[in-house]
C-alpha positions as a printed NumPy array, in Angstrom:
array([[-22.798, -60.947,   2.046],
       [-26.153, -59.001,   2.369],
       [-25.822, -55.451,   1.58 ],
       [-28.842, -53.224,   3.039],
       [-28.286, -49.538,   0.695],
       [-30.304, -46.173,   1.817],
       [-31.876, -45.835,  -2.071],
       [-33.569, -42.771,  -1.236],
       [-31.826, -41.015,  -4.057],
       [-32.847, -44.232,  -6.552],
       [-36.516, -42.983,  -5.916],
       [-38.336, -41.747,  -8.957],
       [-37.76 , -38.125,  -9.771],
       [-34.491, -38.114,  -8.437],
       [-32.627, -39.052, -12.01 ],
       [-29.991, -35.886, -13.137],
       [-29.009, -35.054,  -9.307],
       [-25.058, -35.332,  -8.234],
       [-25.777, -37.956,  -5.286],
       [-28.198, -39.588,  -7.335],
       [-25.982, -40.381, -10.91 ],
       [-23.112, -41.933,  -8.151],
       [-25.516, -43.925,  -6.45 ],
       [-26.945, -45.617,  -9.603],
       [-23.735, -45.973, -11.399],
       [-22.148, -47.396,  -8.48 ],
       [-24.714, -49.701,  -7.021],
       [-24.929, -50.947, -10.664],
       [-21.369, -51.403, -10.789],
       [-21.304, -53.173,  -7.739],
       [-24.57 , -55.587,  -8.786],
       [-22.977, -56.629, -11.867],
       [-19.37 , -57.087, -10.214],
       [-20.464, -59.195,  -7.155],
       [-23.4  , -61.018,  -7.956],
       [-23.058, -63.286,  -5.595],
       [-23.508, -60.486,  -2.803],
       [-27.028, -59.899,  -2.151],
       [-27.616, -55.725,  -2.932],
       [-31.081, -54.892,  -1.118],
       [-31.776, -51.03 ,  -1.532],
       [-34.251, -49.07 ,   0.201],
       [-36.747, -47.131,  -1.767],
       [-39.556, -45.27 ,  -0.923],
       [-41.912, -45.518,  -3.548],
       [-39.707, -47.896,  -5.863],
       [-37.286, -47.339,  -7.547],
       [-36.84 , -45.346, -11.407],
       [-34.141, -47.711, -12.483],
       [-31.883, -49.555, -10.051],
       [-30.023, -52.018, -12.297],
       [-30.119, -55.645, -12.589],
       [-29.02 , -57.677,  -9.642],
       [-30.428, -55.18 ,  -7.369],
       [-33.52 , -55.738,  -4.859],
       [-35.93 , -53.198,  -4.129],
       [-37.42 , -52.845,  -0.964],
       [-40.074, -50.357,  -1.498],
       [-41.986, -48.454,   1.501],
       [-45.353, -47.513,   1.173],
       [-44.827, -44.425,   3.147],
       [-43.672, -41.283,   0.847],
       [-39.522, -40.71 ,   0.651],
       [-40.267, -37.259,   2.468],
       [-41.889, -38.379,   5.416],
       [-40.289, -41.889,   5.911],
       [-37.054, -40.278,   6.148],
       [-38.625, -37.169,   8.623],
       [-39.648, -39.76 ,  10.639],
       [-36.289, -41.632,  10.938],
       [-34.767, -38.068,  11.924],
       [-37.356, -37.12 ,  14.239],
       [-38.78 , -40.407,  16.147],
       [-35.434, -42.796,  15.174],
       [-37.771, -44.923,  13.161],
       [-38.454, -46.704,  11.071],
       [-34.572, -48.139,  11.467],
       [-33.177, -48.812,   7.636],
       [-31.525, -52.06 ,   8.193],
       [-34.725, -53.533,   9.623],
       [-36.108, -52.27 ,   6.275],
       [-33.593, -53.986,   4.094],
       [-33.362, -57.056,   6.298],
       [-31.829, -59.413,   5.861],
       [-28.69 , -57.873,   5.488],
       [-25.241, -57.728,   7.219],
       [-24.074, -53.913,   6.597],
       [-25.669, -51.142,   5.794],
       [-24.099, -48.545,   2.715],
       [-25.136, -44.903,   3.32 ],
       [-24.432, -43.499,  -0.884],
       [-24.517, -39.601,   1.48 ],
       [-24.917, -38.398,   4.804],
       [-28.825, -38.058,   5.346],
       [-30.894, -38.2  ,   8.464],
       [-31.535, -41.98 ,   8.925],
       [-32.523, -44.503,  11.634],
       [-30.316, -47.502,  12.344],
       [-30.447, -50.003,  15.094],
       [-27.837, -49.941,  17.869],
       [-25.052, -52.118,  16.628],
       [-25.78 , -51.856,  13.194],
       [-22.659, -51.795,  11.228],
       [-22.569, -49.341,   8.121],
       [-20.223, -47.564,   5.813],
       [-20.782, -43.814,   5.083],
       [-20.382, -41.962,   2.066],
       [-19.154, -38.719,   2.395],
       [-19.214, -36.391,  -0.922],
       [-18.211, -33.223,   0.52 ],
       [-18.73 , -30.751,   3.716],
       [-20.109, -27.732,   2.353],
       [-23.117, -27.669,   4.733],
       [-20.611, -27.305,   7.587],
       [-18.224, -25.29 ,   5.663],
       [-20.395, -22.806,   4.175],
       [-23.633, -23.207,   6.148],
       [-25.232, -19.689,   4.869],
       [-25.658, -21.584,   1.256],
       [-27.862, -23.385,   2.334],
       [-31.835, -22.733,   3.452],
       [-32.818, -22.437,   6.844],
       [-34.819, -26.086,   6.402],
       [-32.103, -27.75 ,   4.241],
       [-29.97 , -26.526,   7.688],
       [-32.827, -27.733,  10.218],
       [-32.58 , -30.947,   8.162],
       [-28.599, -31.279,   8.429],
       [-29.173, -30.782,  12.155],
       [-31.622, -33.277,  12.526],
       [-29.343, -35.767,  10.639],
       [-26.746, -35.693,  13.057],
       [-24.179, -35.684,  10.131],
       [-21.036, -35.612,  12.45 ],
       [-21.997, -38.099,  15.138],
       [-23.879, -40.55 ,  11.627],
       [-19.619, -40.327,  10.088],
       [-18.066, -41.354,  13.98 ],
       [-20.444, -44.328,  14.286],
       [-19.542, -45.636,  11.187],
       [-17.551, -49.045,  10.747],
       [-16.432, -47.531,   7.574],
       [-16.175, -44.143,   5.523],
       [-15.482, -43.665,   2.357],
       [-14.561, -39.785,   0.889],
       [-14.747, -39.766,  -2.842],
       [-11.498, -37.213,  -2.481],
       [ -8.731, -37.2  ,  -0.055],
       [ -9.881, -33.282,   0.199],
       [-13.244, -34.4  ,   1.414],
       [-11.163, -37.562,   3.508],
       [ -9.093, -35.353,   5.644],
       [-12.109, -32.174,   5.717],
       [-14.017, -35.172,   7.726],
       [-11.12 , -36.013,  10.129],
       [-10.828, -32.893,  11.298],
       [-14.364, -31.021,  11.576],
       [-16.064, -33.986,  12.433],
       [-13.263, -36.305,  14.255],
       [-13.608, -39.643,  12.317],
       [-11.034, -42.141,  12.911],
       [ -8.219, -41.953,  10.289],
       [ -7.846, -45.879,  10.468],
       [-11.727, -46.386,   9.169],
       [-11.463, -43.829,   6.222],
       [-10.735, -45.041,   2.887],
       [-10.907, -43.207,  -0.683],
       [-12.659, -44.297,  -3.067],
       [-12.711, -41.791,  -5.958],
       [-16.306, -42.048,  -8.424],
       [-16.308, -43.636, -11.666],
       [-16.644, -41.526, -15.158],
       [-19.4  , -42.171, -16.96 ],
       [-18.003, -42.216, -21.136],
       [-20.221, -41.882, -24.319],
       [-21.065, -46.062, -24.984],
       [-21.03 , -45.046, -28.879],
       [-20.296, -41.311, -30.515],
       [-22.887, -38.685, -29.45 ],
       [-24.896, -36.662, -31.357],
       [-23.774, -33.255, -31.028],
       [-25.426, -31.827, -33.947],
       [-28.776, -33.252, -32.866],
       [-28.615, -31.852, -28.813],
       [-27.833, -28.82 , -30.366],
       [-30.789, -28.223, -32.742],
       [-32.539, -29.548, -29.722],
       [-32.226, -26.778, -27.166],
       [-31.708, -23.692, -29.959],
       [-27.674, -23.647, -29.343],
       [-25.543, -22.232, -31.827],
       [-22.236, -23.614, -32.918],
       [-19.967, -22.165, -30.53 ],
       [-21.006, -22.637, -26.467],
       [-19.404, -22.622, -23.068],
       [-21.617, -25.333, -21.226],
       [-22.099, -25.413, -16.808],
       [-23.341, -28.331, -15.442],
       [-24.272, -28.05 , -11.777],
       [-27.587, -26.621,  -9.287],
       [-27.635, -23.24 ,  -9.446],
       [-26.944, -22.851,  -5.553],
       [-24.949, -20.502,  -3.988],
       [-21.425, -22.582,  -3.851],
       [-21.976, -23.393,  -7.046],
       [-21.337, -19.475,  -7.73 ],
       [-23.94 , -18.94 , -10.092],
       [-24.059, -15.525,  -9.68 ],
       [-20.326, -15.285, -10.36 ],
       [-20.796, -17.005, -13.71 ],
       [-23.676, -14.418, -14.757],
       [-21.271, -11.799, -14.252],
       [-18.418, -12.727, -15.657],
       [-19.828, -13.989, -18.629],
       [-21.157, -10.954, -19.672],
       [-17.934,  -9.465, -19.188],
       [-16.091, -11.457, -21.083],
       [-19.143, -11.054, -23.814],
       [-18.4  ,  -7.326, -23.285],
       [-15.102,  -7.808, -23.718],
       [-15.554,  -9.834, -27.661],
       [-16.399, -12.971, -26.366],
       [-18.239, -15.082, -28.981],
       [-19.896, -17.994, -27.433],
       [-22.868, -18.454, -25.982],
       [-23.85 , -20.06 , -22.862],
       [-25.458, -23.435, -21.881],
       [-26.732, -23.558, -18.541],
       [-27.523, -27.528, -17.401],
       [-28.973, -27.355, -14.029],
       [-31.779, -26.248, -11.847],
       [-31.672, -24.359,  -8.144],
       [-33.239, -21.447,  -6.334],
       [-30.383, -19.199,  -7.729],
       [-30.174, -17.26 , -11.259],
       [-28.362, -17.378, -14.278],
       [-29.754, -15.286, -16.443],
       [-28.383, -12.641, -19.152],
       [-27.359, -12.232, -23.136],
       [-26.584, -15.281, -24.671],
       [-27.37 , -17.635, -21.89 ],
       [-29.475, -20.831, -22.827],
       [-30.963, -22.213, -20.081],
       [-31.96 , -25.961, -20.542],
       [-32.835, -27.45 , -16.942],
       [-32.029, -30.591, -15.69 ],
       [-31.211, -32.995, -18.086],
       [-31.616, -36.96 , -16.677],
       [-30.461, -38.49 , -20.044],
       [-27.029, -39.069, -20.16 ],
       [-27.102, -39.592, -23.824],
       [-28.257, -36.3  , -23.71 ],
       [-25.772, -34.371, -21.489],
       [-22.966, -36.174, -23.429],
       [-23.916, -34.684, -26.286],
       [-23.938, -31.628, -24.666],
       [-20.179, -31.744, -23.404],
       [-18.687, -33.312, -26.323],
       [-20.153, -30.098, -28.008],
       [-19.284, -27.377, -26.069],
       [-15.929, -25.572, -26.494],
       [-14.932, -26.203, -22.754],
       [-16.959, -26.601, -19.275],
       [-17.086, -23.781, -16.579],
       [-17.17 , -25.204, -13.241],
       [-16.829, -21.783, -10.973],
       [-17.716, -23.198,  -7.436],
       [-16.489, -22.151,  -4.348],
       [-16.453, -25.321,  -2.515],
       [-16.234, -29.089,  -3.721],
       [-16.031, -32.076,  -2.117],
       [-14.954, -33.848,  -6.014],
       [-16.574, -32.54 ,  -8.82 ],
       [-17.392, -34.806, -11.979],
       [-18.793, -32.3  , -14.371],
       [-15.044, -31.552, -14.996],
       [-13.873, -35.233, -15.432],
       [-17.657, -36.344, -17.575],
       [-16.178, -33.269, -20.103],
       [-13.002, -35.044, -20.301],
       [-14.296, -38.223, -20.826],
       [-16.306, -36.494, -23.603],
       [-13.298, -34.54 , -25.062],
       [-13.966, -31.324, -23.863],
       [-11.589, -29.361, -21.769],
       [-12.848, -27.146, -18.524],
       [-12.588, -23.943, -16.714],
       [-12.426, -24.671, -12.892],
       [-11.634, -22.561,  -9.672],
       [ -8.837, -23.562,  -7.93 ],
       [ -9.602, -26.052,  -5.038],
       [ -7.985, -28.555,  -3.18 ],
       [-10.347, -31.453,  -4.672],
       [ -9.995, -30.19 ,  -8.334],
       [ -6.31 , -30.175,  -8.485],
       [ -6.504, -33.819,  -7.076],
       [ -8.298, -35.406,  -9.881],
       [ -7.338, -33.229, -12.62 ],
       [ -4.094, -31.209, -11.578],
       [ -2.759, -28.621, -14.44 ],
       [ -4.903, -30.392, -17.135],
       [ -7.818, -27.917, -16.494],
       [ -7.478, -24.401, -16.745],
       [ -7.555, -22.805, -12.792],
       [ -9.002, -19.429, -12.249],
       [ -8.937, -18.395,  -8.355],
       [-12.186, -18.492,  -6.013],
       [-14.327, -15.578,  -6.701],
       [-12.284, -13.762,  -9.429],
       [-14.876, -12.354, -11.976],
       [-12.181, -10.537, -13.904],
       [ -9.963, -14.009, -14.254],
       [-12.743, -15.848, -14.984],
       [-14.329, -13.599, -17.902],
       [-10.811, -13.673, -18.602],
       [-10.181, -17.65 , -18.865],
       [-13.609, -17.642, -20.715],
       [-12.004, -15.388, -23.609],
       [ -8.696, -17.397, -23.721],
       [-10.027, -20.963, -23.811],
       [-12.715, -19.735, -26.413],
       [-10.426, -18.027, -28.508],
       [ -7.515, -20.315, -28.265],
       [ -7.984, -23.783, -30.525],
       [ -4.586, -25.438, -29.43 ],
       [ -5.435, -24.342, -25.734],
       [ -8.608, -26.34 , -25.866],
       [ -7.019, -29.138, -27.746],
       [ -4.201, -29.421, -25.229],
       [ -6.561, -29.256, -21.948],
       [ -8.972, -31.942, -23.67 ],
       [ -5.475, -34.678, -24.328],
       [ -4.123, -33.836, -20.763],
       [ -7.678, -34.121, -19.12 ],
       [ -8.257, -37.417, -21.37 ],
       [ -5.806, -38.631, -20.06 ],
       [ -6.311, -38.322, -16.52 ],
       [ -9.71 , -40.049, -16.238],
       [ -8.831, -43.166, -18.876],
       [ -8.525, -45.411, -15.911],
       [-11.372, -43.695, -13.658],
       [-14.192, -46.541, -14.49 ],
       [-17.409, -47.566, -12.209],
       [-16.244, -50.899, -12.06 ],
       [-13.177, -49.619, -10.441],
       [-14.17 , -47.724,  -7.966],
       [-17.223, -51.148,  -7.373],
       [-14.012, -53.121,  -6.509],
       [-12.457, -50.347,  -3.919],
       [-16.093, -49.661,  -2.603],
       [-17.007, -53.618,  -1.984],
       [-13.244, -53.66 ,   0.009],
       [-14.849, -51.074,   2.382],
       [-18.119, -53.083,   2.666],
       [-16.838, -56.386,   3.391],
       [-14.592, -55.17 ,   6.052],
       [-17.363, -53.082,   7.275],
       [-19.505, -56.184,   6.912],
       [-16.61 , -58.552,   8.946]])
């Protein structure tokens, strides 16, 4: 089996970004699993790492325009890109050109630009127009929803065929040796003690929310400081907040969980959510809002706050921070839950899909 893949998130400079660490891991995953599959990925302007067993097909035209033109003109068409191939894997819905008849599976991560359309820019909603995100899931041989949350949102806002969705939850990524907590932290000026948020600082991500109620909670004794991970058009600013950018190396950002006292993870919408499931692969227990996709892959083994409550949330800050045994209990429980959530797992479910797809 040839397997065309839209590696527009593979390009360089995409490294640190949600859709990008899932498409790496899992193409990886599913080079290294299936080598006798061919794995041909599409990537304007090559590829920064796409793994061994993995061909790149690199465009001379730039990512940003290539991909403009595929939504505007319906060309250049992607599987004439990556042909030879027999199916087509979309890692995300994106505007993208295919030729009639081309079979595909589609990736869908979560439906917060149809959900919650105001958090997003008037060109990043132009763009989701242009992609024709709805009609791009329907034509699909295949989906796969990385949450039965996100599985059943597509059914019914966008009218996908039950029978042709599959879930197929993401891999954790998990330290390879012991990080070096001590080091990351002399490295970016933390002290000791820190509450750590991984995520873009974009509205659903509720950064503002977490601004606020951290100071209240520092207002109200809190002792800990703040390690913001993450980069957006939004602010998180204040007393006590470190903020470090994005952060590409994972060596890096494990070091960072397995040294924080818990993760905060205040969103208002997710599709999955690995931040909370990286910490617990790292040790570290998390603070999350209570959604439908966070209580599938972690249940009661994170602490739940509800959407938008600054006062609960200041006030979860205070008790996992000042509560040792709380933290301690969160971390086992979470461990737990993720020991069997490997990339190589979620390669087997996902090259299912494909082949099917593929016929």
């Amino acid at each position: 089996m040839i397997v065309g893949i839209d590696g527009r998130s593979l390009a360089r400079g995409q490294a640190g970004r949600g859709v990008a660490h899932y498409t790496a891991s899992l193409v990886a995953a599913l080079a290294e699993g299936f080598p006798a599959d061919r794995w041909r990925a599409v990537v304007p302007g090559g590829a920064a790492s796409a793994g061994e067993g993995v061909e790149v097909v690199a465009p001379r035209a730039p990512r940003r325009a290539l991909f403009a033109a595929a939504a505007l003109a319906r060309r250049p068409r992607l599987d004439r890109m990556a042909a030879p191939c027999d199916v087509v894997w979309l890692p995300a819905p994106a505007p993208v050109a295919l030729s009639p008849g081309a079979r595909y599976v589609l990736t869908v991560h979560d439906l917060s630009f149809e959900e919650r359309p105001g958090d997003y820019t008037r060109y990043e909603r132009a763009w989701h127009r242009l992609g024709r995100l709805g009609a791009l899931a329907r034509g699909a041989a295949r989906v796969m929803a990385v949450s039965q949350a996100t599985r059943d949102a597509a059914v019914a806002r966008w009218g996908v065929d039950p029978g042709r969705t599959s879930v197929v939850a993401p891999g954790v990524s998990r330290p390879a040796r012991p990080p070096d907590v001590e080091a990351a932290r002399a490295r970016h000026g933390l002290p000791g003690r820190y509450l750590l948020w991984v995520g873009a600082l974009e509205p659903r991500k509720a950064p503002d929310l977490m601004a606020r109620a951290y100071a209240r909670a520092r207002a109200q004794g809190l002792d800990a400081a703040l390690a913001v991970v993450g980069e957006g058009r939004e602010r998180l600013d204040g007393e006590g907040v470190h903020r470090l950018g994005a952060i590409a190396d994972r060596r890096e950002l494990e070091a960072l969980y397995a040294g924080a006292l818990a993760l905060v993870m205040p969103s208002r919408a997710e599709g999955h959510g690995l931040p909370p499931l990286e910490a617990a692969a790292c040790g570290t227990p998390a603070v999350v809002t209570d959604l439908p996709a966070l209580r599938e892959t972690l249940g009661d083994a994170v602490l739940h706050v509800p959407v938008d409550d600054e006062a609960a949330l200041a006030a979860a800050l205070l008790h996992v921070a000042g509560d040792a045994g709380l933290r301690a209990a969160l971390a086992s429980a979470a461990g737990a839950r993720v020991a069997d959530r490997t990339w190589e797992a979620a390669a087997r479910q996902a090259h299912d899909v494909i082949e099917e797809a593929a016929g």
